[in-house]
N, C-alpha and C positions, 0 to 999 in steps of 0.2 A: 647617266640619264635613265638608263634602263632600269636600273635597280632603285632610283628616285621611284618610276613610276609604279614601279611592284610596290614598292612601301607605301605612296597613296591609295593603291589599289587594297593591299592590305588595310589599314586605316580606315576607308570607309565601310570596312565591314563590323569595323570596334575593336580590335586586333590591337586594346592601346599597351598591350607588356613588349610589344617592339617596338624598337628605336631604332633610328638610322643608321646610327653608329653600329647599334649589334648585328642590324641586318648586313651590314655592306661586310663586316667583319664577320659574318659566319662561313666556315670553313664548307663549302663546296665540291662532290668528288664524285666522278661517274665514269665507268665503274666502281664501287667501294662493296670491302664485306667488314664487318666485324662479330666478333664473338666473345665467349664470355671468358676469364682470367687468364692467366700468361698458359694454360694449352692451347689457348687460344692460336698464337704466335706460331707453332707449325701447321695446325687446322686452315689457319688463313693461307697458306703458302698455298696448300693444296686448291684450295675456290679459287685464289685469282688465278691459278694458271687455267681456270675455266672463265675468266670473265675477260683474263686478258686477249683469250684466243677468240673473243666475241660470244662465248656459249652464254645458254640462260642464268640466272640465277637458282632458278630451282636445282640444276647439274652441281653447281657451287658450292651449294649448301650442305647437297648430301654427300660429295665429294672432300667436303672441309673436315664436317664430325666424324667422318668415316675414321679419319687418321686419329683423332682420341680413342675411335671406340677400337681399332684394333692393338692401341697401346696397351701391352699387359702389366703395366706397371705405372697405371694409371686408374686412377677411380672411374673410370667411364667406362663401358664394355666388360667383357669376362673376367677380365684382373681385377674387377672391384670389390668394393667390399660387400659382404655376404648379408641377408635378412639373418636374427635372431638361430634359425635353425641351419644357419649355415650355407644358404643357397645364393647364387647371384639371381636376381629379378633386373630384367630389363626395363625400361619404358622407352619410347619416344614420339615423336611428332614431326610431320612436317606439311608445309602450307606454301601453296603458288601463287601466282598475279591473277587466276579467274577464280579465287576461293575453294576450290580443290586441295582435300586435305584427309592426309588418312593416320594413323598411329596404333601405337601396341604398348599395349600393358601387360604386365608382370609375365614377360615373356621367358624362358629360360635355354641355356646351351643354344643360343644361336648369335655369330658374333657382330654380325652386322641389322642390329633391330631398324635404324633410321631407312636401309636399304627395305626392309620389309614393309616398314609403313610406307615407305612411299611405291608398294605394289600394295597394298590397302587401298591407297589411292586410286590408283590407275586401272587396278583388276578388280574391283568389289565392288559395288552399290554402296559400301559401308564407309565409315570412317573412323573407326575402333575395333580391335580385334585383341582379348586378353588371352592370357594364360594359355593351357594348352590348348583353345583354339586358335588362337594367334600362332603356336610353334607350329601344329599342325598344317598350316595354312603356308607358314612358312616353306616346311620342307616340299608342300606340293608345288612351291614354287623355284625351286631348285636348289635351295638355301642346305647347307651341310648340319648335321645335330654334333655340336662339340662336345668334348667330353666333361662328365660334370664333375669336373676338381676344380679347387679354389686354386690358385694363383700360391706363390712361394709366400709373397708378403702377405696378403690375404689369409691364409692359413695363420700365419702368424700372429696379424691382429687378433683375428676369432678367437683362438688358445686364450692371448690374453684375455680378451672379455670376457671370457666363459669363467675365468677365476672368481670374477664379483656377480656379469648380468646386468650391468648398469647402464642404461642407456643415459647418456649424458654428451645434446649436441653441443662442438664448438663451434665457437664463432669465429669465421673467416679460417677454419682449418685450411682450405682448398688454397689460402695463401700464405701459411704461416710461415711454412717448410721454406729451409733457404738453398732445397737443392734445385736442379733443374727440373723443367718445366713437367718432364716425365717421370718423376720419383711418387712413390705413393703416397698419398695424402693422408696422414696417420699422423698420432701423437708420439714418445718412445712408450707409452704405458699400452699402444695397440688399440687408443679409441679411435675410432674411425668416425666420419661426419657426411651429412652427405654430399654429392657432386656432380655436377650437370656442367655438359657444353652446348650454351645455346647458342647459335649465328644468325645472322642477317644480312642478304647482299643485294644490292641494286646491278641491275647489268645494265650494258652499251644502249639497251631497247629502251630504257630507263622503267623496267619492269622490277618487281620485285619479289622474295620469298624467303622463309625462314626454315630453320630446323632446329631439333632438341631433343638432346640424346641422356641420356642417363642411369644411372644401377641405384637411384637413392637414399636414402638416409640410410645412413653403415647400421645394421644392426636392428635396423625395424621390424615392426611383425610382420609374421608371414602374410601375404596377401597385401601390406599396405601399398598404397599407391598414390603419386602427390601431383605436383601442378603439370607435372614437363610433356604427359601425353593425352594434355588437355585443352583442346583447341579454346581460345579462349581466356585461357590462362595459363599457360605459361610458355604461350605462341601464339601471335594472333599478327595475319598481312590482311593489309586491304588497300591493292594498289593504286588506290585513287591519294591514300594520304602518308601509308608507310606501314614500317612492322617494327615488331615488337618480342622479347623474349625475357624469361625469366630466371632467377637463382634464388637459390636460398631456402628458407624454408616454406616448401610448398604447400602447406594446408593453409597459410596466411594470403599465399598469393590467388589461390582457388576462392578465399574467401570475398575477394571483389574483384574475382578474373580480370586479374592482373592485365595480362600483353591486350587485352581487348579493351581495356583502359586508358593504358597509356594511346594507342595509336587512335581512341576519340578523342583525345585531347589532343593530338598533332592534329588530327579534323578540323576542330576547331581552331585553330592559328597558331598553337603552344611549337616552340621548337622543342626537337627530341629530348633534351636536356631538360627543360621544362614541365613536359608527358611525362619523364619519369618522376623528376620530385614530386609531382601530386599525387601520382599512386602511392609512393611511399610515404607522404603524410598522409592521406587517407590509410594504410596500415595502422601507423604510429598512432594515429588515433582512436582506431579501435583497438588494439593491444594496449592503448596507456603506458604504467609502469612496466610491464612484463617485453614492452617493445628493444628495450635495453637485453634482451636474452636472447634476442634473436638477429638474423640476417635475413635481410633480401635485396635482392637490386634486379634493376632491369635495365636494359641497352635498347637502343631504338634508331631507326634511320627512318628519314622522310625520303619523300621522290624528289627532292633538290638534292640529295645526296649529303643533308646534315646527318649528324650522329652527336650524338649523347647518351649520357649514362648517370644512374644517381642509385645512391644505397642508404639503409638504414646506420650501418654503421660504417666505421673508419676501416679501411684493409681491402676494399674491391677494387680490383681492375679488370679491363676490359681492354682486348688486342684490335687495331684498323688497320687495313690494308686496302691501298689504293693504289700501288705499282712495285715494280719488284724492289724497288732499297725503298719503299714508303710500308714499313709494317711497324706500329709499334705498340708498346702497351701502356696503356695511359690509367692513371687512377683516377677514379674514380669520385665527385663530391659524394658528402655524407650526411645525412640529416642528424644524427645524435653523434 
C-alpha cells in the first residue's frame, strides 16, 4: 500500500516513465556504496566497514579510494601511469550532504590526493587547489612528498611509448585485462589509457557523498587536466536527490558536466539508471560519429538507495556494496 501511494504521489507530478511494476521492483539499500570497475570491489570493502559501523558517508568515500590510490600496481595513485614527460599528475574530488567540496589538480608525489582535497574542504575557503600549490598545501598539512620514481610497470610502459610518442586512448582498457583487480592497466605494446575510481555511498542517516580519484589519461600533456576534480563534472551530491560520478574520457564529460546532469535528472523523477543514459545520449549526440572512439559512463545513487549505471560503450562495470557477502560487480547497459 505504501509503495501504491509513492507511485500515485509520483504520477501526479508527470513522473509517467514509472511504472508499478518497476517501481515496486527497484532494488532498495541503506546503507549502499558503489564505485566504478572491478577496483571497485576492494575500495567497497573498505567504505562499508565505515557505513556498516554507522559512520558518514563522506568517511566512506574517502576511506574506499584511499585503497586504489595506495595500490602501486594500479592506475590510480603513484603507480600510475605518467603524463607525456614522464611524471604522475594527480587529480581528485570529493563532495558531502551540505554541498561542501574541495579537490586538487595536477598534484604531484603526494600519495593520498582524495585525503588532501578533502582538507581543501574543511581548511580553505577554496574548493580547488592545483599543482604546486596544491603539494605545498599539502605538505603544510602534514602529508609526506614521496619520491618521484615511476612505479616498476609504469616505467615500463613509458620506455615503450617513447619508441613511437603516440597517444592512442583505448577503449575500456581499465577492463580488458583478465588479471586481477590490481594488475596495471596496460596494453603488452605499453599503451596505457586513462583511469579513475569514482564512489558514491548513502549511510544509516540516509545522507549522502561522493569521491574521485585519479592519475589520468596515460601519457597526456603536461599540465592536462580532465573531468574527476571538477565539481560538476565528474562528481556532483546534492542530498535532497542523489549523487553522481564519472569515467571515461573526461573532456567529453566536462563538456555537459556530466555528475551534475545526471543527479537533475534523478531531480526530476528519472531513476539512477535512467540519469545516466540521458547524459550519455546527450554525449552521443554531440560527438555523432566520433562517439564510437570513445568511453564514458557514470554510476549514480538516489536517497531511496537505487543505483544504476549506463556507458557509451559495451566493457563497463561498476562494483555495489550493501553488506558484507553483498558486494558485487555488475555490468553495466550500453548505448552503442
Amino acid at each position: 500500500m505504501l509503495a501504491r501511494r509513492r507511485f500515485l504521489q509520483l504520477g501526479s507530478l508527470g513522473l509517467s516513465a514509472f511504472s508499478l511494476k518497476s517501481f515496486a521492483q527497484s532494488p532498495m539499500h541503506k546503507p549502499i556504496v558503489i564505485s566504478t570497475w572491478d577496483a571497485g570491489i576492494e575500495a567497497n570493502k573498505a567504505a562499508w566497514k565505515v557505513l556498516r559501523a554507522g559512520g558518514r558517508a563522506l568517511d566512506a568515500v574517502e576511506q574506499g579510494v584511499m585503497v586504489t590510490e595506495a595500490s602501486q600496481s594500479c592506475c590510480v595513485g603513484l603507480g600510475a601511469n605518467p603524463d607525456r614527460d614522464g611524471h604522475v599528475t594527480l587529480d581528485a574530488s570529493i563532495m558531502d550532504e551540505h554541498f561542501n567540496c574541495g579537490s586538487v589538480a595536477f598534484l604531484e608525489r603526494i600519495k593520498h590526493p582524495i585525503s588532501v582535497a578533502r582538507r581543501v574542504m574543511e581548511k580553505t575557503p577554496h574548493v580547488m587547489l592545483v599543482g604546486a600549490g596544491a603539494q605545498q598545501f599539502a605538505l603544510e598539512q602534514g602529508f609526506q612528498l614521496e619520491p618521484a620514481v615511476l612505479s616498476k610497470d609504469a616505467e615500463k610502459a613509458y620506455r615503450n611509448w617513447l619508441k613511437k610518442s603516440e597517444y592512442k586512448p583505448v577503449i575500456n582498457i581499465e577492463n580488458s585485462r583478465k588479471q586481477t583487480a590490481f594488475v596495471p592497466n596496460k596494453l603488452e605494446n605499453g599503451e596505457w589509457n586513462h583511469d579513475t575510481i569514482g564512489m558514491v555511498a548513502l549511510d544509516n542517516a540516509g545522507n549522502v557523498s561522493g569521491s574521485c580519484t585519479t592519475s589520468g589519461m596515460g601519457f597526456k600533456m603536461r599540465g592536462r587536466v580532465g573531468d574527476s576534480p571538477i565539481i560538476g563534472a565528474g562528481l556532483f551530491v546534492d542530498n535532497e536527490a542523489g549523487a553522481a560520478v564519472a569515467t571515461g574520457q573526461g573532456e567529453d564529460v566536462i563538456r555537459v558536466a556530466g555528475a551534475h546532469l545526471v543527479v537533475e535528472l534523478m531531480r526530476q523523477g528519472l531513476s539512477p539508471e535512467a540519469a545516466c543514459k540521458k547524459a550519455i545520449e546527450r554525449i552521443v549526440k554531440i560527438k555523432g560519429n566520433k562517439a564510437k572512439d570513445i568511453q564514458v559512463a557514470f554510476i549514480a545513487i538516489n536517497k531511496r538507495g537505487e543505483h544504476g549505471a549506463y556507458a557509451i560503450q559495451k566493457g563497463f562495470n561498476y562494483a555495489v556494496c550493501y553488506g558484507d557477502a553483498a558486494n558485487n560487480l555488475l555490468d553495466s547497459k550500453f548505448l552503442i
